[in-house]
N, CA, C and O atoms as a DFTB+ gen file, in Angstrom:
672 C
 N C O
     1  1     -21.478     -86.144     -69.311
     2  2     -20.878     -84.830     -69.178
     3  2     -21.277     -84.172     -67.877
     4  3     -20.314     -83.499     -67.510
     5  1     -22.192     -84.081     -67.093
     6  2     -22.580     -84.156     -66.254
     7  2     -22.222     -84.214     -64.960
     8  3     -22.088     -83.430     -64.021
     9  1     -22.097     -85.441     -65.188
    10  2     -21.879     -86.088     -63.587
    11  2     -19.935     -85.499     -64.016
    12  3     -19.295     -85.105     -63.041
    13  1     -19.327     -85.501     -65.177
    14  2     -17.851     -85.266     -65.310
    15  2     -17.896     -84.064     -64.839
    16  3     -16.903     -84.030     -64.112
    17  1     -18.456     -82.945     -64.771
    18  2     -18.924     -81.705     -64.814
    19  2     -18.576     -81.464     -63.060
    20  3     -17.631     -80.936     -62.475
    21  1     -20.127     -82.284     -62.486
    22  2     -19.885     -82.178     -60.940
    23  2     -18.386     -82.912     -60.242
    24  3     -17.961     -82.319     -59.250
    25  1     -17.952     -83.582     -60.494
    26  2     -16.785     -84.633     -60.427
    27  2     -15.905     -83.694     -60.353
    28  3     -15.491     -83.426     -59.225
    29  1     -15.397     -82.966     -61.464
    30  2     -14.264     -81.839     -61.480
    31  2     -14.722     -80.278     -60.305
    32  3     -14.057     -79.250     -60.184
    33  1     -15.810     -80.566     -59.732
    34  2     -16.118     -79.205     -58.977
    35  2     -16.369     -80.010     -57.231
    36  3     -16.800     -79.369     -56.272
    37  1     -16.132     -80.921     -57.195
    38  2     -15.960     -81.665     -56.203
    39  2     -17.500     -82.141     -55.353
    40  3     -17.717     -82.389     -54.167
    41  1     -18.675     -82.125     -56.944
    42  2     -19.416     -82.522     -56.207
    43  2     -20.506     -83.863     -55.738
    44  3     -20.357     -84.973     -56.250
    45  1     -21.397     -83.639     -54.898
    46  2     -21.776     -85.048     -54.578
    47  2     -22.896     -84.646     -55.000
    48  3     -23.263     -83.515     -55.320
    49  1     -23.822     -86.346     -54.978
    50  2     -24.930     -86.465     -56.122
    51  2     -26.302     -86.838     -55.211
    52  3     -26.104     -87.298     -54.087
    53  1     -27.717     -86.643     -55.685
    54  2     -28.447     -87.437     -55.141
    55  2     -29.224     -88.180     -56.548
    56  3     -29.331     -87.811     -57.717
    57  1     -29.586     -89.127     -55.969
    58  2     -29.763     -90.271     -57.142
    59  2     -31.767     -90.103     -57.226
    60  3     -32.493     -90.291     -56.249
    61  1     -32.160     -89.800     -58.341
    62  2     -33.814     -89.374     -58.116
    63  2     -33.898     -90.811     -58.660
    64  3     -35.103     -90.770     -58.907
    65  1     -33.557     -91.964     -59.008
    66  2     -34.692     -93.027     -59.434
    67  2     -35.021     -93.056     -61.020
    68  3     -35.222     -92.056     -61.710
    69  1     -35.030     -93.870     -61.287
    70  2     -35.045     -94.638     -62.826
    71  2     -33.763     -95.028     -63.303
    72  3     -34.062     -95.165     -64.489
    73  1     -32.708     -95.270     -63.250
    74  2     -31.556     -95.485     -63.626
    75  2     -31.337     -96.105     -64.577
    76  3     -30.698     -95.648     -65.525
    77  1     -32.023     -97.787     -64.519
    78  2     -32.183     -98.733     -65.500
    79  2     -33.794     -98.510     -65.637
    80  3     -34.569     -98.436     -64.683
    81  1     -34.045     -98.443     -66.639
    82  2     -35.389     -97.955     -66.894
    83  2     -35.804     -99.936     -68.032
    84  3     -35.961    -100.102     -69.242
    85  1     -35.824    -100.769     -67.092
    86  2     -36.116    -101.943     -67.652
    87  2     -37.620    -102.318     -67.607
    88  3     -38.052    -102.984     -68.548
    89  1     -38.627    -101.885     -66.407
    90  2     -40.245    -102.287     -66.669
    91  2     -40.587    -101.205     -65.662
    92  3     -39.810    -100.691     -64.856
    93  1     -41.858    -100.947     -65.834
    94  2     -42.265     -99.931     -65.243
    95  2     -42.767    -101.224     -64.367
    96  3     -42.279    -102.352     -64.434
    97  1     -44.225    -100.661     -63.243
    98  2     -45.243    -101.225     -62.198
    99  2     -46.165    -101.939     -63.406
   100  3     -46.035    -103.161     -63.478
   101  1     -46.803    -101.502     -64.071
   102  2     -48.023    -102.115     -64.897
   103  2     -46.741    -103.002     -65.963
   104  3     -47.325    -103.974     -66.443
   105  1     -45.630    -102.978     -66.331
   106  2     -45.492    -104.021     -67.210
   107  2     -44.523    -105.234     -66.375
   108  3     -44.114    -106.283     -66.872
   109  1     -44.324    -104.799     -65.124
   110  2     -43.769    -105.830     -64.170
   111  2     -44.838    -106.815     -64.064
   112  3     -44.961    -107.922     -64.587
   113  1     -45.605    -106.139     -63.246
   114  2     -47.140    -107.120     -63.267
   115  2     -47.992    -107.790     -64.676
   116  3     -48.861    -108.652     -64.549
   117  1     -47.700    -107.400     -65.592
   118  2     -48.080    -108.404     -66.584
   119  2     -47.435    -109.177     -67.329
   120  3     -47.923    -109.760     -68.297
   121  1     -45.834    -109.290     -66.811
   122  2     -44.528    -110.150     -66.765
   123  2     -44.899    -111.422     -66.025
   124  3     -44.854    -112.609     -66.350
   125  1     -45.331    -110.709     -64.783
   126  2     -45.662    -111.580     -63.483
   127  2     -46.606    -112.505     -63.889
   128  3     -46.258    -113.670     -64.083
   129  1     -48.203    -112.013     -64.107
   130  2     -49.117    -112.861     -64.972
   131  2     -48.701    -113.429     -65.793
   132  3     -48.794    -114.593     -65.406
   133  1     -48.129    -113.432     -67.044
   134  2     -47.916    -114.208     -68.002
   135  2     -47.537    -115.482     -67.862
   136  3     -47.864    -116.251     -68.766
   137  1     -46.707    -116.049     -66.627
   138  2     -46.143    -117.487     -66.356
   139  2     -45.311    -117.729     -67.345
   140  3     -45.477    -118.676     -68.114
   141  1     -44.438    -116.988     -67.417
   142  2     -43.591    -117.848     -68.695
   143  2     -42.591    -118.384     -67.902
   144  3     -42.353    -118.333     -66.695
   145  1     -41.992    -118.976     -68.977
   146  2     -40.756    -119.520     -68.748
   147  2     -39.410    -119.375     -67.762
   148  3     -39.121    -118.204     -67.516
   149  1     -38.517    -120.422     -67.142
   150  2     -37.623    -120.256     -66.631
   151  2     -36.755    -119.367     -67.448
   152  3     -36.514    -118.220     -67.072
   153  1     -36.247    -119.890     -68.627
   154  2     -35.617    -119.743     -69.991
   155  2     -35.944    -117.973     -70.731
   156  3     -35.152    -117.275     -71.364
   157  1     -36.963    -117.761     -70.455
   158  2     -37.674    -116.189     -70.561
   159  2     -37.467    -115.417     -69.613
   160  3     -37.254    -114.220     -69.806
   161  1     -37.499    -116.105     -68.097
   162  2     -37.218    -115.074     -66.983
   163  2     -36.104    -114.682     -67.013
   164  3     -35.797    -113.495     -66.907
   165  1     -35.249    -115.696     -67.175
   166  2     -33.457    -115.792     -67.022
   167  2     -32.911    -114.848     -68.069
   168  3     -32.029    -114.029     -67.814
   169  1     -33.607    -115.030     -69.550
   170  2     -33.284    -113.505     -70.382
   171  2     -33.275    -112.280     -69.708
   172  3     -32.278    -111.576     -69.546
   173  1     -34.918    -111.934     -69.144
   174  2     -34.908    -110.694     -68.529
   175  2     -34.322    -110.306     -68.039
   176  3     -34.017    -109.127     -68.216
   177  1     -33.801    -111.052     -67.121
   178  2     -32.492    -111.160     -65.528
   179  2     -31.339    -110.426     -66.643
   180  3     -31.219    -109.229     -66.905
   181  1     -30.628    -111.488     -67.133
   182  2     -29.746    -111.229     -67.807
   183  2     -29.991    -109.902     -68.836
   184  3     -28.960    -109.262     -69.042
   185  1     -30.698    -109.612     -69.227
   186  2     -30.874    -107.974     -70.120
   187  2     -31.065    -107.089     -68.754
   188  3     -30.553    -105.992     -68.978
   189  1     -31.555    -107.130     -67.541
   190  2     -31.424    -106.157     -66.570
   191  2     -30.215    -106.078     -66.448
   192  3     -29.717    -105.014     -66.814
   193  1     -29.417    -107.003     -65.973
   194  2     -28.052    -106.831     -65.052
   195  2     -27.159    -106.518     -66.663
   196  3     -26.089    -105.991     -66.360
   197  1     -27.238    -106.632     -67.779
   198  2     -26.536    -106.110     -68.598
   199  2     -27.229    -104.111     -68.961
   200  3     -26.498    -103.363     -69.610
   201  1     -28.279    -103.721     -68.559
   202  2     -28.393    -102.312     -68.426
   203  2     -27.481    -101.689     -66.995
   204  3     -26.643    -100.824     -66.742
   205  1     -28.275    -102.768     -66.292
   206  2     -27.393    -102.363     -65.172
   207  2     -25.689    -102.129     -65.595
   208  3     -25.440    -100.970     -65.927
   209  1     -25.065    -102.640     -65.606
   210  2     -23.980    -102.948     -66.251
   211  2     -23.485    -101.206     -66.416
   212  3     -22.816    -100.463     -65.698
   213  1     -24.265    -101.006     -67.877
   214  2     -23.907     -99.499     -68.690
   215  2     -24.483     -98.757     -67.297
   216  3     -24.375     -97.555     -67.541
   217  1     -24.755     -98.834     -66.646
   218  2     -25.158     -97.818     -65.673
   219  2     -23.580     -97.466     -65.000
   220  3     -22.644     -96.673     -65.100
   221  1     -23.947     -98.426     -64.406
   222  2     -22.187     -98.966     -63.507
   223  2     -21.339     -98.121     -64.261
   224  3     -20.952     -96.972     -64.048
   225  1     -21.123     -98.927     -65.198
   226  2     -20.271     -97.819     -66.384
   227  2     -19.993     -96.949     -66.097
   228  3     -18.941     -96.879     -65.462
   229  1     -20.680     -95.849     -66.352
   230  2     -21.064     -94.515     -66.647
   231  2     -20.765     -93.831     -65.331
   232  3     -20.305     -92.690     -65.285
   233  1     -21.055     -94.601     -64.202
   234  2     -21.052     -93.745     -63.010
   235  2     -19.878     -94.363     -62.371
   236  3     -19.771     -93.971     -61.209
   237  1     -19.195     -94.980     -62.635
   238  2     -17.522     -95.717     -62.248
   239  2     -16.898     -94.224     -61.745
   240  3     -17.250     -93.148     -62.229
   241  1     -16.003     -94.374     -60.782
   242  2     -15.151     -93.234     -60.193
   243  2     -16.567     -92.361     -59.290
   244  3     -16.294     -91.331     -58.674
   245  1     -17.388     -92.661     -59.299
   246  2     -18.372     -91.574     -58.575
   247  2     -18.721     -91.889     -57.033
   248  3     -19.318     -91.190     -56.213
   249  1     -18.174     -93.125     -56.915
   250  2     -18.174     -94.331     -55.782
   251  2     -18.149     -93.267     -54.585
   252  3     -17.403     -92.327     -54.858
   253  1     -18.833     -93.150     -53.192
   254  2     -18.659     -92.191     -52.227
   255  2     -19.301     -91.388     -52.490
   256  3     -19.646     -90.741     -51.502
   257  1     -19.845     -90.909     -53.768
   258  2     -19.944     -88.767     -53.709
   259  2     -21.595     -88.921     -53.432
   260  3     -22.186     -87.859     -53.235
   261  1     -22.475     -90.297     -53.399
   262  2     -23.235     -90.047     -53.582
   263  2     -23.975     -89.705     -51.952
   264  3     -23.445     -90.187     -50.950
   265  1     -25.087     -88.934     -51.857
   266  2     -25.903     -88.881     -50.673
   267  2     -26.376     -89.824     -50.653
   268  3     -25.903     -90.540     -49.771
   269  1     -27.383     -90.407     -51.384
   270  2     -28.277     -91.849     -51.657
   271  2     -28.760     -91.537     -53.118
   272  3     -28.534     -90.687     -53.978
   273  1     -29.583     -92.717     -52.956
   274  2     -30.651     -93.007     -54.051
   275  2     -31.685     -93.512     -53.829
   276  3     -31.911     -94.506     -53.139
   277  1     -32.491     -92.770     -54.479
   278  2     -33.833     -92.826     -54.359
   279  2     -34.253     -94.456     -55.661
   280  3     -33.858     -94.797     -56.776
   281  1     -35.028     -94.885     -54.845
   282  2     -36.119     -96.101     -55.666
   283  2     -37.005     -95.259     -56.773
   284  3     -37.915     -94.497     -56.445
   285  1     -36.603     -95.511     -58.130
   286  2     -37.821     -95.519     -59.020
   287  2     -38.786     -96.196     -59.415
   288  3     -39.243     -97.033     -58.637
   289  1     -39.265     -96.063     -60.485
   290  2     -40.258     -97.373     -60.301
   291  2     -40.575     -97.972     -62.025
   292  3     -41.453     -98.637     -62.577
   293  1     -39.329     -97.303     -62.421
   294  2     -38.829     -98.184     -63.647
   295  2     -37.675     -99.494     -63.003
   296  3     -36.553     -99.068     -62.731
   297  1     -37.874    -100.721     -62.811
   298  2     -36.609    -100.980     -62.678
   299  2     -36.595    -102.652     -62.577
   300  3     -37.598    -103.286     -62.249
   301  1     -35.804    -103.035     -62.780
   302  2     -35.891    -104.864     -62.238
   303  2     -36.130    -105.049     -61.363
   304  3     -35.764    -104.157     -60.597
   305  1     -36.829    -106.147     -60.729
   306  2     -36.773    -107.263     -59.476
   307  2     -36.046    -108.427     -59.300
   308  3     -36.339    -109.433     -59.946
   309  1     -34.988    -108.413     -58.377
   310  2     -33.880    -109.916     -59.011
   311  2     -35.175    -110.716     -57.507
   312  3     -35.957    -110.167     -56.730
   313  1     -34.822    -112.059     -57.721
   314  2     -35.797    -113.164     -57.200
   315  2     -34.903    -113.161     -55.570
   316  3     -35.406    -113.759     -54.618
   317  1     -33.704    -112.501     -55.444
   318  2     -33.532    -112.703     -54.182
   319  2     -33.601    -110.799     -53.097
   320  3     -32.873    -110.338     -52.218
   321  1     -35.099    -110.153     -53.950
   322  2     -35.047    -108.902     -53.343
   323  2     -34.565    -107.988     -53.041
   324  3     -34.774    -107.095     -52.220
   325  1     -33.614    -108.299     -54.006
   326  2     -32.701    -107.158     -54.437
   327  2     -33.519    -106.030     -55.612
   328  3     -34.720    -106.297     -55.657
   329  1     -33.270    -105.282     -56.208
   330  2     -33.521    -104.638     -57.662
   331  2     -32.361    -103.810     -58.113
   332  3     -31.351    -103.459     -57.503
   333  1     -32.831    -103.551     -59.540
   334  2     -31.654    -102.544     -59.834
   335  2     -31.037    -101.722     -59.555
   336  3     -29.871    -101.449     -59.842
   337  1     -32.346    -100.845     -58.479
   338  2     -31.953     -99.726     -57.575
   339  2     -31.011     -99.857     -56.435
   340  3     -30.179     -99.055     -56.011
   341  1     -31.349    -101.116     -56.012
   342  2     -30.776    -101.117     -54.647
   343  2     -29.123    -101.497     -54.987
   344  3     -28.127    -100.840     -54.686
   345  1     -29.206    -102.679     -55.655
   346  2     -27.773    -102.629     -56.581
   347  2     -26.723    -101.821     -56.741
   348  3     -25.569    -101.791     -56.311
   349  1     -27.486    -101.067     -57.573
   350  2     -27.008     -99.822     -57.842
   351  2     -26.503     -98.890     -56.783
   352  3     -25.341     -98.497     -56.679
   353  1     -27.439     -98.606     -56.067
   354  2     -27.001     -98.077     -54.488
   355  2     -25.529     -98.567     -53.552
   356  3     -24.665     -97.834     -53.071
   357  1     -25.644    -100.203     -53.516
   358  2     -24.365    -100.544     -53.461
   359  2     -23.032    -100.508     -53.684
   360  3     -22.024    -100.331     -53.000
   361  1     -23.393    -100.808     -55.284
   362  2     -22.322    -100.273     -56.117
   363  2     -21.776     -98.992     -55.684
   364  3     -20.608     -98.844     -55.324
   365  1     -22.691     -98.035     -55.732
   366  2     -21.569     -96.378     -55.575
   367  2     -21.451     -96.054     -53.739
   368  3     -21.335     -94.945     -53.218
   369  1     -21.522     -97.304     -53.084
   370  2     -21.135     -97.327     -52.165
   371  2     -22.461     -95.835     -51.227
   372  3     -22.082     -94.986     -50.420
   373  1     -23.816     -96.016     -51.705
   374  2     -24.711     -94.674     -51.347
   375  2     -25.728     -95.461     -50.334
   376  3     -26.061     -96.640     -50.451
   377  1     -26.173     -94.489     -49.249
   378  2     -27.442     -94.913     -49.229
   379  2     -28.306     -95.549     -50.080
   380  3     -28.064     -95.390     -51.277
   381  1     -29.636     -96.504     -49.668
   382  2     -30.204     -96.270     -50.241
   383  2     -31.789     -95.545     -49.886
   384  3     -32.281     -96.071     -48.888
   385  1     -32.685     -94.433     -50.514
   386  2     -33.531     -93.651     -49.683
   387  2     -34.602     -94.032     -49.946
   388  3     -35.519     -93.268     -49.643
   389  1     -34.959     -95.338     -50.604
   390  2     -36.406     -95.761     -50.844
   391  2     -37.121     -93.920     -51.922
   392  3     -36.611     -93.029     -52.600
   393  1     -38.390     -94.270     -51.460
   394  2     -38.669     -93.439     -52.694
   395  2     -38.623     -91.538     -52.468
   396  3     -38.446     -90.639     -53.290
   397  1     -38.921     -91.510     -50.677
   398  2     -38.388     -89.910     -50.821
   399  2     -37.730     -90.395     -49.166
   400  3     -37.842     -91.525     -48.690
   401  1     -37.116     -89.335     -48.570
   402  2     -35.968     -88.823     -47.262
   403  2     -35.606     -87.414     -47.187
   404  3     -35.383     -86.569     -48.054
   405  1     -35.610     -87.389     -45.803
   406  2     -34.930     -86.100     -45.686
   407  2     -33.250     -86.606     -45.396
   408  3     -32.635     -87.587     -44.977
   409  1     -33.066     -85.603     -45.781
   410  2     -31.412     -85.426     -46.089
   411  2     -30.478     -84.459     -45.035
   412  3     -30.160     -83.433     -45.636
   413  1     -30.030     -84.478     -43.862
   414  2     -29.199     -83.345     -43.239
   415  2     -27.681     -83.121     -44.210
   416  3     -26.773     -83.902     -44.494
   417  1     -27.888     -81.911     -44.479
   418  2     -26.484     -81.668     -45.005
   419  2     -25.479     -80.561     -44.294
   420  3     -25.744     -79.359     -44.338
   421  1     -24.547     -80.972     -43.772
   422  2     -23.928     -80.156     -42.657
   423  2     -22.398     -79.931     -43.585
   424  3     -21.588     -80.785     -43.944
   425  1     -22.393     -78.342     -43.805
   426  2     -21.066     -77.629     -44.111
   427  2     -20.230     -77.303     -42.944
   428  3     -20.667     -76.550     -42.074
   429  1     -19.268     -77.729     -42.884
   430  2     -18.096     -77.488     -42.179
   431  2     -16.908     -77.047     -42.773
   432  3     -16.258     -77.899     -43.379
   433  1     -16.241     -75.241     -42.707
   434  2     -15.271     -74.676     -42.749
   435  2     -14.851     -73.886     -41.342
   436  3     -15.514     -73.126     -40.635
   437  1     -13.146     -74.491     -41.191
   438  2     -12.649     -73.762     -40.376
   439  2     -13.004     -71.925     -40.151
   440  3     -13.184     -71.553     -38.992
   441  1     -13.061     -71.163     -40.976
   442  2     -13.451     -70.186     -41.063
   443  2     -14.743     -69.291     -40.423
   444  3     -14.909     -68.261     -39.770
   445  1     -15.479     -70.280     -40.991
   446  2     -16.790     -69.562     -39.946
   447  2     -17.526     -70.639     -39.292
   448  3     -16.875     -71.664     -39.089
   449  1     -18.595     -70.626     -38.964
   450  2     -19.506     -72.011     -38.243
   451  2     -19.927     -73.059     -38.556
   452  3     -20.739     -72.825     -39.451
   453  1     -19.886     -74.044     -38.386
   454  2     -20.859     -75.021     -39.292
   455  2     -22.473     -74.685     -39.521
   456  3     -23.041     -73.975     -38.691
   457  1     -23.021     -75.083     -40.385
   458  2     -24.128     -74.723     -41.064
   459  2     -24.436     -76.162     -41.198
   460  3     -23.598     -77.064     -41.208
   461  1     -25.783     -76.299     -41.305
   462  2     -26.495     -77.429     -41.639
   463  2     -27.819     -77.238     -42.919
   464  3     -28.196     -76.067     -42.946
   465  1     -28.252     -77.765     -43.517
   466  2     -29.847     -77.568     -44.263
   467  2     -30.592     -78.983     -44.265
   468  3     -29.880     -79.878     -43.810
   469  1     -31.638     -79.314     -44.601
   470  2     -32.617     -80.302     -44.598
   471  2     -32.860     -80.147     -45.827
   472  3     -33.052     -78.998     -46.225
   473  1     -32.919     -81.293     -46.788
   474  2     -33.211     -81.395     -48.091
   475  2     -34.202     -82.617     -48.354
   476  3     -33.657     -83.699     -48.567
   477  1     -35.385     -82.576     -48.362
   478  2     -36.485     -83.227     -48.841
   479  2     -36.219     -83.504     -50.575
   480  3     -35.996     -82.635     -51.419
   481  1     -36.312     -84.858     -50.768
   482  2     -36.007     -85.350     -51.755
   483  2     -37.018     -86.519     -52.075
   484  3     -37.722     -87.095     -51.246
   485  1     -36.944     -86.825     -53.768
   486  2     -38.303     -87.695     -53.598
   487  2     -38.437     -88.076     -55.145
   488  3     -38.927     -87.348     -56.008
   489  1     -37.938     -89.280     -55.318
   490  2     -38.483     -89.590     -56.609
   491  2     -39.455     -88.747     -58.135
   492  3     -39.115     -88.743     -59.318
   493  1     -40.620     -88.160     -57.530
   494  2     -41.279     -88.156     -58.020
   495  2     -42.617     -88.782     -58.328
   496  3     -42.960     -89.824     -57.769
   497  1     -43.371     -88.170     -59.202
   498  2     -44.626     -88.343     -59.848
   499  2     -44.291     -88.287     -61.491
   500  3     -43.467     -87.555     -62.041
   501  1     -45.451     -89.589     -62.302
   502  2     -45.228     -89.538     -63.463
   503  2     -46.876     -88.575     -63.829
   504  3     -47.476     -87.661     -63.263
   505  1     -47.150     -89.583     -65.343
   506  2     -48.256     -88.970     -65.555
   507  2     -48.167     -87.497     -66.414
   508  3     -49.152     -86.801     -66.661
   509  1     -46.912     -87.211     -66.770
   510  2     -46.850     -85.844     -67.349
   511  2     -47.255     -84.743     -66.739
   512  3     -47.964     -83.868     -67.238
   513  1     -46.660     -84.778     -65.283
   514  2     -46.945     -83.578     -64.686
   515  2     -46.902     -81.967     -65.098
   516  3     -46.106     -81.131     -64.668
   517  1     -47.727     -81.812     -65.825
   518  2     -47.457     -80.274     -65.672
   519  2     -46.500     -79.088     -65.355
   520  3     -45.707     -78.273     -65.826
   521  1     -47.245     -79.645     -64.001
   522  2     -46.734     -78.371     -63.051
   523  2     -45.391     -78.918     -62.051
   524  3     -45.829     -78.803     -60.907
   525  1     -43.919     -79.475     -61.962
   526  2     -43.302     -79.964     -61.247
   527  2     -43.615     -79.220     -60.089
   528  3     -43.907     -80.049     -59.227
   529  1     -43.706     -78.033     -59.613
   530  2     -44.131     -77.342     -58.251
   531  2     -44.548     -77.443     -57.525
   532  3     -44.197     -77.402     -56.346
   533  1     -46.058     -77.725     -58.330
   534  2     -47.768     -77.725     -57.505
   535  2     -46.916     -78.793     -56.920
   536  3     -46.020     -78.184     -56.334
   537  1     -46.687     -80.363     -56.742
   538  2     -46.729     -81.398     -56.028
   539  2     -45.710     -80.692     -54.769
   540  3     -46.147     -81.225     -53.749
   541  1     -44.909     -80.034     -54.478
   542  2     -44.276     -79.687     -53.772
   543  2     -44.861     -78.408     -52.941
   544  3     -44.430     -78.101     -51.829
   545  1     -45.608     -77.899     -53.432
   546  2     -46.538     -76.606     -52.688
   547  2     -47.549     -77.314     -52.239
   548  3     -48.478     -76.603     -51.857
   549  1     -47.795     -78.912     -52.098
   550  2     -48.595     -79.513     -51.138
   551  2     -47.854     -79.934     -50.024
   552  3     -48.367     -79.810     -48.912
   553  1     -46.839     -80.365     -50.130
   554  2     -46.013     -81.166     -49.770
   555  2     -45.292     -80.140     -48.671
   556  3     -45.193     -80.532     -47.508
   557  1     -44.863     -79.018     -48.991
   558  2     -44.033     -78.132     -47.952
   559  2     -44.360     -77.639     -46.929
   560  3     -43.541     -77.135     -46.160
   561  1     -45.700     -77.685     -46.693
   562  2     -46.498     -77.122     -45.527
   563  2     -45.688     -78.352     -43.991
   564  3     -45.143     -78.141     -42.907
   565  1     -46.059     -79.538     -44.780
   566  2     -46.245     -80.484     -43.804
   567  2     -44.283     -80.823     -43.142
   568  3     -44.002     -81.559     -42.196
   569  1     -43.336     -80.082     -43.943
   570  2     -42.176     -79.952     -43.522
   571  2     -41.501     -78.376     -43.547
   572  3     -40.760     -77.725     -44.284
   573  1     -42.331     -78.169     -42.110
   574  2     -41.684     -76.681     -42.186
   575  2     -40.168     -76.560     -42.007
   576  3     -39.710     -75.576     -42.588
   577  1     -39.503     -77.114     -41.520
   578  2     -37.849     -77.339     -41.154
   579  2     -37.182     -77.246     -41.907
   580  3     -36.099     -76.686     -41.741
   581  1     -37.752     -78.013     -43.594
   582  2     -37.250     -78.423     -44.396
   583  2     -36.323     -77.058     -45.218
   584  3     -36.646     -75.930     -44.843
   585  1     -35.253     -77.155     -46.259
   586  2     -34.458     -75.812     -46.345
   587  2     -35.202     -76.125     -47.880
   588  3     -36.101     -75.333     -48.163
   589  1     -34.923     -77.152     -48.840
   590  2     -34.367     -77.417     -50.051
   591  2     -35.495     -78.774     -50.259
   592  3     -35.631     -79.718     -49.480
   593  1     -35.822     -78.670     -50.831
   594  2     -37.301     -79.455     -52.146
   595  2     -36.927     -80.453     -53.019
   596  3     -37.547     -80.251     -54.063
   597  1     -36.255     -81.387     -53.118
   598  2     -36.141     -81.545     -54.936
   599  2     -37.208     -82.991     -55.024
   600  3     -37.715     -83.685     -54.143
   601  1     -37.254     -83.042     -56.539
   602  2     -37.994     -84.008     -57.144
   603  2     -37.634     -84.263     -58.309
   604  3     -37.388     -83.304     -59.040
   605  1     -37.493     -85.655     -58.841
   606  2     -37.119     -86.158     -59.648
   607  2     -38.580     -86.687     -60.658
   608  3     -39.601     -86.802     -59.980
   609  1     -38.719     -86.963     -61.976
   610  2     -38.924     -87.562     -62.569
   611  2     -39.980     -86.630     -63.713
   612  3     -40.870     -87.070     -64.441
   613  1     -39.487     -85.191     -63.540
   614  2     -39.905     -83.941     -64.623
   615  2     -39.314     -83.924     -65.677
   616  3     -38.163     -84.350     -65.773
   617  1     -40.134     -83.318     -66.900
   618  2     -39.511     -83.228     -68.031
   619  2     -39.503     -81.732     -67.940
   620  3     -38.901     -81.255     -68.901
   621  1     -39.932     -80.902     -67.176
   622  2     -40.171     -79.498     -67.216
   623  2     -39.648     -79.275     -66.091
   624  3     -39.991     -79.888     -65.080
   625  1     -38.435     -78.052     -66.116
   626  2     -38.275     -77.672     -64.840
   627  2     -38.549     -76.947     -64.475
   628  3     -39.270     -76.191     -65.125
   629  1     -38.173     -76.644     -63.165
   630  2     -39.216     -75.392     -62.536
   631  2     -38.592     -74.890     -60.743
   632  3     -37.855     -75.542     -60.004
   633  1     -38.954     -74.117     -60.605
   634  2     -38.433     -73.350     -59.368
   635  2     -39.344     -72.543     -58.742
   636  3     -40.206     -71.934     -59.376
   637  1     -39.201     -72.471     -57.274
   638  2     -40.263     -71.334     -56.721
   639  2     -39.256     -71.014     -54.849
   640  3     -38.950     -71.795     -53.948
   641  1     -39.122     -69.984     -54.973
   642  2     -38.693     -69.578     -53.471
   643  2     -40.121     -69.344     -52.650
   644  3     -41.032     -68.641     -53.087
   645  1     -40.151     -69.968     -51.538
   646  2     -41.179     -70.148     -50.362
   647  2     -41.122     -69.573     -49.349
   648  3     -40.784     -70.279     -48.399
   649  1     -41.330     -68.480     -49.124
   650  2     -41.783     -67.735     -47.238
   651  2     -42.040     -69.019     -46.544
   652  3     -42.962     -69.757     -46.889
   653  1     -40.963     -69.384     -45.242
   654  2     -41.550     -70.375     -44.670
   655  2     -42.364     -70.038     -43.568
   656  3     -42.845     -70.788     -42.719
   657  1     -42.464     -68.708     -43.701
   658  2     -43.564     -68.013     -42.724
   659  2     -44.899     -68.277     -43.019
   660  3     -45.724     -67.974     -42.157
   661  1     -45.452     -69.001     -44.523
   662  2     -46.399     -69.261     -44.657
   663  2     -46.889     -70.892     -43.951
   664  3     -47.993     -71.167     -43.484
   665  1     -46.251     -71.371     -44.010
   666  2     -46.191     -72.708     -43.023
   667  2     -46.950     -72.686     -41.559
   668  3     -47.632     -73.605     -41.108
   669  1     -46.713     -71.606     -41.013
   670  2     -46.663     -71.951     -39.725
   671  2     -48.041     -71.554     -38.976
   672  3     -48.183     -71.795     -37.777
């Protein structure tokens, strides 16, 4: 509903990371250890690229709108260095921004001037962050330019307007 939501208002997306949420870092690596099987790997493969799949799905017609996508760190590893993310990235025809980027976004109407903003973007932090903010009230000093903040991977949202006069 969502993404149908932005779609009908003509808008474009940035992708925060986790998409296919198939292994995190700690259960990739004890995939890795285990040594199993050809026959076991080739399942996994095949249950990724079938999440992948419903992803695709879901985001079909969205092809273009996206800015990029950000790398999470839920996700498959295919054996030729690809992953789900990057895939995925392909697919909707997006960048892809690794785990954070700045973003120039330049408005252009005949009417008045073009305008530009800088949008710092960034996966995220897990761990049950708290505070989605605090990580970004470290983080903003060191990009005073920057217009627009976001972060992905909160269960709590949150907002704060910044004097960038304190920056400097």
């Amino acid at each position: 509903r969502h993404i149908a939501w932005g779609m009908n208002r003509g808008a474009y997306f940035i992708g925060m990371g986790d998409f296919v949420d198939v292994a995190s870092p700690s259960g990739r690596a004890k995939l890795a250890d285990a040594h199993l099987y050809d026959s076991v790997n080739n399942a996994l493969k095949e249950q990724a690229e079938r999440h992948l799949e419903v992803v695709m799905s879901a985001l079909r017609g969205t092809e273009g709108r996206w800015l990029g996508l950000h790398e999470g760190h839920h996700l498959f590893e295919f054996g030729d260095g690809t992953t789900t993310d990057t895939e995925l990235a392909k697919f909707l025809d997006a960048p892809f921004l690794g785990t954070s980027a700045v973003t120039r976004l330049t408005f252009k109407d005949i009417t008045v001037a073009t305008v530009s903003c800088l949008t710092w973007s960034h996966h995220g932090e897990g761990s049950g962050a708290s505070d989605p903010v605090a990580r970004l009230k470290r983080v903003a000093p060191g990009f005073p330019q920057v217009d627009i903040f976001v972060q992905g991977h909160n269960t709590k949202l949150g907002s704060e307007v910044m004097n960038n006069i304190w920056f400097y």
